[in-house]
FILUMKE-982366 format. One record per residue (C-alpha): residue in three letters; x, y, z. Coordinates in Angstrom, 1 decimal. Each point is the difference from the previous one (the first is absolute). Last residue first. Layout:
<nodes>
[node "ALA", [X, Y, Z]] ...
</nodes>
This chain:
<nodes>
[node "UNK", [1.7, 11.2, 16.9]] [node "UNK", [-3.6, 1.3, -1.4]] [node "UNK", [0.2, 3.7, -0.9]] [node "UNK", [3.7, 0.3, -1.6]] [node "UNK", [-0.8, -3.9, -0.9]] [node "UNK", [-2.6, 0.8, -2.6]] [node "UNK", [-2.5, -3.0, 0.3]] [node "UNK", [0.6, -3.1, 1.5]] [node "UNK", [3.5, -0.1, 1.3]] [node "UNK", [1.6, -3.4, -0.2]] [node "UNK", [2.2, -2.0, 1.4]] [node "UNK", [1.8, -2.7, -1.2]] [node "UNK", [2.3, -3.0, 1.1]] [node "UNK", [2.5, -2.4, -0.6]] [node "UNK", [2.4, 0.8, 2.5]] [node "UNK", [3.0, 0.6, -2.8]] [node "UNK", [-2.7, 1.5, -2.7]] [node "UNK", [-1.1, 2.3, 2.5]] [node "UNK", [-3.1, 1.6, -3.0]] [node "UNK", [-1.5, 3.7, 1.4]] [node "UNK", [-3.2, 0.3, -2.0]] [node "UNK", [-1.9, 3.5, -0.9]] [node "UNK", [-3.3, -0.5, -1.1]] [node "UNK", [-2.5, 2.0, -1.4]] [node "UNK", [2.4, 3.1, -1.1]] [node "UNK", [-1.9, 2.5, -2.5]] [node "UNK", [1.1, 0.4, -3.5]] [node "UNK", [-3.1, -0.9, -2.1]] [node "UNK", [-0.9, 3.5, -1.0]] [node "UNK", [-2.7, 0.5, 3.0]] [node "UNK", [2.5, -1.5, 2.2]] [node "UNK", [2.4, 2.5, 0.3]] [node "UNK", [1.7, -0.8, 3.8]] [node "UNK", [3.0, -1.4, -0.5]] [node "UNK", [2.3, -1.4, 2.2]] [node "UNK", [3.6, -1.4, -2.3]] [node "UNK", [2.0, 2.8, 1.7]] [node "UNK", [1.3, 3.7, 0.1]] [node "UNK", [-2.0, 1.3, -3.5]] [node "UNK", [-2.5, -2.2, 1.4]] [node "UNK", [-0.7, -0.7, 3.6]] [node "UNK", [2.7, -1.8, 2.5]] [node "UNK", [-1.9, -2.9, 1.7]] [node "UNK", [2.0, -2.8, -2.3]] [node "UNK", [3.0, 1.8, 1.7]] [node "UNK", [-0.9, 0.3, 3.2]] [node "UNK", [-0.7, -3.8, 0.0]] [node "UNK", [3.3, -1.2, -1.5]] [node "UNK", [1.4, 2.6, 2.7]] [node "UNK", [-2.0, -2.4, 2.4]] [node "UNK", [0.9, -2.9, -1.2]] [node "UNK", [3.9, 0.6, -0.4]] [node "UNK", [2.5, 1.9, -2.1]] [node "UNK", [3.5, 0.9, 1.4]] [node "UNK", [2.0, -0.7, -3.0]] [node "UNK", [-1.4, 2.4, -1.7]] [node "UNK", [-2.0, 2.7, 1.6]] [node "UNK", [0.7, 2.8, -3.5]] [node "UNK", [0.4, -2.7, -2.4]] [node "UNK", [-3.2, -1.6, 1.0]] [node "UNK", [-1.8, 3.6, 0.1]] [node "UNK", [1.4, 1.0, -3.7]] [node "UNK", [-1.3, -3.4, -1.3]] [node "UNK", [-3.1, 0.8, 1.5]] [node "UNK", [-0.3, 3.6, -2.0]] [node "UNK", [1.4, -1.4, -3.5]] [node "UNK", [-1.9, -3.2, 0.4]] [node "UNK", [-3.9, 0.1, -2.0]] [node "UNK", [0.5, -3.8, -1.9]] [node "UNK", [-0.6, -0.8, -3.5]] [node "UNK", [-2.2, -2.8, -0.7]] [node "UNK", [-1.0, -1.7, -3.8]] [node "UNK", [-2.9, -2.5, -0.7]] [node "UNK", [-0.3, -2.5, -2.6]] [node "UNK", [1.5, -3.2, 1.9]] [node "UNK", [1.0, -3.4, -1.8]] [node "UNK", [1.3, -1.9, 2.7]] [node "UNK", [3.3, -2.1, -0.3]] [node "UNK", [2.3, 2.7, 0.8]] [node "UNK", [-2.1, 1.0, 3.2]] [node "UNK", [0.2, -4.1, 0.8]] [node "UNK", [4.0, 0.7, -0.3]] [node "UNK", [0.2, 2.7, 2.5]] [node "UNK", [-3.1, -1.6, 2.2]] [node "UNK", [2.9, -2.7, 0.7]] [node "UNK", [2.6, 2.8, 0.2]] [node "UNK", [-1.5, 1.5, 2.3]] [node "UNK", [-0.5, -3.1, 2.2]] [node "UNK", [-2.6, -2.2, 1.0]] [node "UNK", [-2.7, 0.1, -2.6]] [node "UNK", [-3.0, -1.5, -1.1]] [node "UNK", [-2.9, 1.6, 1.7]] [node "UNK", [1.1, 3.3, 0.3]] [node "UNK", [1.5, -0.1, -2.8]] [node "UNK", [-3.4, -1.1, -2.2]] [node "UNK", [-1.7, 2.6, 2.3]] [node "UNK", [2.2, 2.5, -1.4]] [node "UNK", [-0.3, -0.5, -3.7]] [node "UNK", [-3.8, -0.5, 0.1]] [node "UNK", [0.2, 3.5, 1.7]] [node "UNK", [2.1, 1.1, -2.7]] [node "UNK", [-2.3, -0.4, -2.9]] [node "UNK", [1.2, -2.8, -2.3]] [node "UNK", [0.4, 0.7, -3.8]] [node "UNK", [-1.2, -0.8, -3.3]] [node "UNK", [-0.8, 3.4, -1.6]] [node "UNK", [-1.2, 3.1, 1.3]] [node "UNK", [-2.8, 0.0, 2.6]] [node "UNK", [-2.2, 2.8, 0.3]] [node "UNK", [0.2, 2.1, 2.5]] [node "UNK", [-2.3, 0.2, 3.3]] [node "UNK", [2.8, 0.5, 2.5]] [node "UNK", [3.7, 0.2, 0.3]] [node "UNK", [2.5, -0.6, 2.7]] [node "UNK", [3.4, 0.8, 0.4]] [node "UNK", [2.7, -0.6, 2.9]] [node "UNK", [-0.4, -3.8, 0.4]] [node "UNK", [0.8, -2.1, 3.0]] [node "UNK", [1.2, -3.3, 1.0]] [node "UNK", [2.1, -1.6, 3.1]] [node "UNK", [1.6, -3.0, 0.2]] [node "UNK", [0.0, -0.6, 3.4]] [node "UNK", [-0.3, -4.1, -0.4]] [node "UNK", [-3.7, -0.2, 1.7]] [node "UNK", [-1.3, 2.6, -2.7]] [node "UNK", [0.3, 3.7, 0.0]] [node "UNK", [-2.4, 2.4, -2.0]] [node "UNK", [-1.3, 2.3, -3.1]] [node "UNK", [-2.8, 0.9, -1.9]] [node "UNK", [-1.0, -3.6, 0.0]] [node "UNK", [-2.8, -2.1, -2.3]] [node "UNK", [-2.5, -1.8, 1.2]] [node "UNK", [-2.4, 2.3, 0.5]] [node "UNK", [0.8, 2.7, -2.8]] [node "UNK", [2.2, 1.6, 2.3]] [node "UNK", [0.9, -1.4, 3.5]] [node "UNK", [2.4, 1.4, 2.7]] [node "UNK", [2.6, -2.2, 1.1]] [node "UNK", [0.9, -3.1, 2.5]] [node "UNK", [1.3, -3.4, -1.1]] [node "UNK", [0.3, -3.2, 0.9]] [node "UNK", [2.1, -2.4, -2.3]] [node "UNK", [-2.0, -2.5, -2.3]] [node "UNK", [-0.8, -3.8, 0.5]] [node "UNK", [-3.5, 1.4, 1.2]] [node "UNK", [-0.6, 3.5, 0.0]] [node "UNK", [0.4, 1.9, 2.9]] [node "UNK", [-1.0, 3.7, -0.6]] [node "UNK", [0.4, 2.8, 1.6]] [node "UNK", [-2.3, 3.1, -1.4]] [node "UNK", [0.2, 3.6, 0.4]] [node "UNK", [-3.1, 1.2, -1.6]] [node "UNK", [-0.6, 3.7, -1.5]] [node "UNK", [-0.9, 0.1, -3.1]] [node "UNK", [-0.2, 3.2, -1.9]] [node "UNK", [-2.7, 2.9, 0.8]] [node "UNK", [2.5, 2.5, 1.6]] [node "UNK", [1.9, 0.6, -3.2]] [node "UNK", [3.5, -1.3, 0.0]] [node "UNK", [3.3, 0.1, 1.9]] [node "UNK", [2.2, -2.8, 1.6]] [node "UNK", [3.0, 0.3, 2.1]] [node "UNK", [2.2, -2.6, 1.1]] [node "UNK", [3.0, -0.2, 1.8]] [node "UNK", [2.6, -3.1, 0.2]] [node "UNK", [2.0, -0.7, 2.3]] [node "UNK", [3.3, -2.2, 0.8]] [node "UNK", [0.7, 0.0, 3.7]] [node "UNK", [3.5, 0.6, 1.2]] [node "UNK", [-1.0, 2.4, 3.0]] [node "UNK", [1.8, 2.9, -1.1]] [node "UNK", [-1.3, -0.5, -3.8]] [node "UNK", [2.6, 0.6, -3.2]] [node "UNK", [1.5, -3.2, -0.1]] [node "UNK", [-3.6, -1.6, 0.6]] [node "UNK", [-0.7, 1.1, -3.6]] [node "UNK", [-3.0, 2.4, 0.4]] [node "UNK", [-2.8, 0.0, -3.4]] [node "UNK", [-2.4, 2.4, -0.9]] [node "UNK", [-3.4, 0.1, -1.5]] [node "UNK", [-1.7, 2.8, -1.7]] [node "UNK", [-3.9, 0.0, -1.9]] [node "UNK", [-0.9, 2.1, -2.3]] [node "UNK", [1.7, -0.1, -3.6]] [node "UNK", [-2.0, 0.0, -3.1]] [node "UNK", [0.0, -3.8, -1.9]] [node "UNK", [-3.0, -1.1, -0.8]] [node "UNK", [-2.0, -3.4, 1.1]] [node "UNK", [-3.2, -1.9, -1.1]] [node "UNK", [-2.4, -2.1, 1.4]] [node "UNK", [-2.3, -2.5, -2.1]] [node "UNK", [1.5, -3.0, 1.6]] [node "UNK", [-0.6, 1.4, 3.6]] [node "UNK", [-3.6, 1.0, -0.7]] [node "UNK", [-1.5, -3.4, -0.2]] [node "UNK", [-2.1, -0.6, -2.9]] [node "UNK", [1.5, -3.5, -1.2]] [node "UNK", [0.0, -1.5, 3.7]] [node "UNK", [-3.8, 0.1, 0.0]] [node "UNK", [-1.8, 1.6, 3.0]] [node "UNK", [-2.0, -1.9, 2.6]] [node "UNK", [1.9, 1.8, 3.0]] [node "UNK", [1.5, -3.2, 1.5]] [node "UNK", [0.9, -1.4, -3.5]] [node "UNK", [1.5, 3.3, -1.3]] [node "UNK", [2.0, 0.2, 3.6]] [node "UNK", [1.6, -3.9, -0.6]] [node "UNK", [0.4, 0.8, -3.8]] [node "UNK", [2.1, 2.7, 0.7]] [node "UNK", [2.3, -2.1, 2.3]] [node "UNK", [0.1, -2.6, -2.9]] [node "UNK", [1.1, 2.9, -2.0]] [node "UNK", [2.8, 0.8, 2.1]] [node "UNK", [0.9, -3.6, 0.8]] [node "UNK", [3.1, -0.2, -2.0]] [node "UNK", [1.8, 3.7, -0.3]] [node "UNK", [1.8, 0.7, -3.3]] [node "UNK", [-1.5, -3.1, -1.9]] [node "UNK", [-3.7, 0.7, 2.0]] [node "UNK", [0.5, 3.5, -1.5]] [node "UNK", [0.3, -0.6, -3.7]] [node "UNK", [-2.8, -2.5, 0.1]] [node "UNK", [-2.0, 1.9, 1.4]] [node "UNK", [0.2, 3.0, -1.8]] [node "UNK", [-0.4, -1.9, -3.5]] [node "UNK", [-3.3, -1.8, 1.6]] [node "UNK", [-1.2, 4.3, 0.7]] [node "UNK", [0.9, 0.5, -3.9]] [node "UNK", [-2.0, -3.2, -0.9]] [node "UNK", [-3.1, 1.0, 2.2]] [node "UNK", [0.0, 3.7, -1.6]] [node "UNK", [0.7, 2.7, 2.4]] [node "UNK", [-3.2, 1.2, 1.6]] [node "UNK", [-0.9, 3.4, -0.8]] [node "UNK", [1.6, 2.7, 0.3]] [node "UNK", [-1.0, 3.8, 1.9]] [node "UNK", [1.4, -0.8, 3.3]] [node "UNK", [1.3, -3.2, -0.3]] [node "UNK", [-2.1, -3.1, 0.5]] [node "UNK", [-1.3, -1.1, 3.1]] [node "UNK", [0.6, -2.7, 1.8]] [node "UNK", [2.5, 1.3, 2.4]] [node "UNK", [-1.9, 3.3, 1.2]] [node "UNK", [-3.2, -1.7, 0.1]] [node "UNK", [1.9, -1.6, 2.7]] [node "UNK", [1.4, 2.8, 1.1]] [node "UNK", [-3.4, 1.2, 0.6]] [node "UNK", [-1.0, -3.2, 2.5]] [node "UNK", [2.9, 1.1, 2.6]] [node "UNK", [-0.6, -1.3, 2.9]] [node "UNK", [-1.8, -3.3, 0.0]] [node "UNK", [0.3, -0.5, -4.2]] [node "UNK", [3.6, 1.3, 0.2]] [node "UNK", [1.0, -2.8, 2.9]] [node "UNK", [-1.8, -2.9, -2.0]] [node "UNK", [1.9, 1.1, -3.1]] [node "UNK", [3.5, 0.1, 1.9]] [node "UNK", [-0.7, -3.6, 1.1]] [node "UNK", [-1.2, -1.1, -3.3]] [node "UNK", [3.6, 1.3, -1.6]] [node "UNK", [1.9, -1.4, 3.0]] [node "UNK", [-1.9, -3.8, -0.6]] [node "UNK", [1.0, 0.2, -3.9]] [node "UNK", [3.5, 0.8, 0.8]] [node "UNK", [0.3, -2.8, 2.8]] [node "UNK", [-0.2, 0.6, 4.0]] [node "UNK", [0.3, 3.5, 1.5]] [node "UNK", [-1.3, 2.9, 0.4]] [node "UNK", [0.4, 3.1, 2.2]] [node "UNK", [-1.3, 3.4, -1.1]] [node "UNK", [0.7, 3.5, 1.3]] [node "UNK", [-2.3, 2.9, -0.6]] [node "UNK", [0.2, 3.1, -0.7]] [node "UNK", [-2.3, 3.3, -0.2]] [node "UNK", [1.2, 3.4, -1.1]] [node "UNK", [-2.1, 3.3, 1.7]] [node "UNK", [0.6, 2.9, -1.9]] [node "UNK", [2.1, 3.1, 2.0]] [node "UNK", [-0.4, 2.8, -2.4]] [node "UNK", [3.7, 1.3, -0.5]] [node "UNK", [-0.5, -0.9, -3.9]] [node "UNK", [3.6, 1.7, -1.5]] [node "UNK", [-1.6, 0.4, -3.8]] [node "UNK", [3.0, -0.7, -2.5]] 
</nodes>
């Protein structure tokens, strides 16, 4: 695995919207269209290589998802509308997963922190181009919540009003789907947006059928949280997520898709996140 030191510029962006599903997805397309008119292209485009799904495959899709998270497709819909694009051909219901490891997340039990918080630390890896859009959204009759986007609607990973936090430690791009099966980030926004509790998004999980599998990267954080146990706080959570690989989650070797983006420090108890855009051994 190539360690790329070159220093590439990453560009985020954070996006408010609120109001009903179909009014976030037109909101988010009138933002991309200002700023960002390639990801656009991006969305409605097929896969690299494919061709459109079939009409009655994409239908299938949709029907699957707006059972596991209601108002997904209508959110769709909304930024296919605003763009002049037809629902059928957007890219999210021809997207696929795998299953190789990447990503890490972590979880502190307030037993175990000196200042009783319960955190949560996140670190993602991919290839530079990837999205990039931390977005918090208030959709009407559903909690608030705040998370980076993939597939636009859909949610890599996040916290909603109740501080149920979500997060996934495997991703996997431009493979073909196998089966009848939900990608994960339908999975997550549907708990995002209809769950209180972990055991609530315990027994929607159960209920979803998902074709993706995650294994998470521990042995050398789980050797750091045994080693400052029971006198963990923020900022240890911090030097921790800032600790490059072998030592730590940071990683630095993005031109074979292991390079951090985003590095996300979740206070479950205050309800907050912050976030380190880009590798947070350089950015803190």
């Amino acid at each position: 695995m190539e360690n790329n030191e070159k220093k590439e510029p990453m560009i985020f962006d954070i996006h408010v919207a609120e109001g009903s599903n179909y009014e976030v997805g037109k909101q988010r397309a009138i933002t991309l269209k200002k700023h960002y008119p390639e990801d656009v292209i991006y969305y409605i485009s097929p896969m690299e290589g494919q061709d459109y799904i079939a009409a009655a495959t994409a239908h299938k899709r949709m029907m699957l998802i707006d059972k596991i998270c209601p108002g997904f497709v209508d959110e769709i819909q909304g930024f296919a509308d605003e763009v002049g694009a037809e629902p059928e051909k957007m890219r999210c219901y021809a997207n696929s997963y795998h299953n190789s490891q990447h990503c890490c997340q972590i979880a502190v039990l307030p037993s175990n922190t000196s200042d009783g918080h319960f955190y949560v630390g996140r670190s993602y890896e991919y290839f530079v181009r990837d999205e990039r859009s931390l977005c918090i959204t208030r959709v009407t009759g559903k909690p608030k919540h705040i998370g980076f986007s993939l597939q636009n609607a859909g949610r890599m990973d996040g916290m909603n009003e109740y501080g149920l936090v979500v997060s996934m430690s495997s991703t996997a791009y431009l493979k073909p789907l196998a089966g009848d099966g939900c990608e994960f980030w339908v999975a997550i926004r549907a708990i995002l947006d209809r769950c209180k509790d972990v055991y609530k998004a315990q027994c929607l999980l159960e209920e979803i059928p998902l074709c993706w599998h995650s294994e998470m990267r521990y042995s050398s954080v789980w050797n750091s949280l045994l080693r400052d146990a029971p006198n963990i706080n923020e900022e240890k959570m911090r030097k921790l997520m800032s600790t490059p690989y072998p030592y730590g989650p940071c990683c630095h070797f993005y031109s074979s898709g292991m390079g951090t983006l985003r590095s996300m420090i979740f206070d479950v108890s205050d309800k907050k996140v912050k976030v380190s855009f880009g590798p947070p051994d350089r950015n803190p």
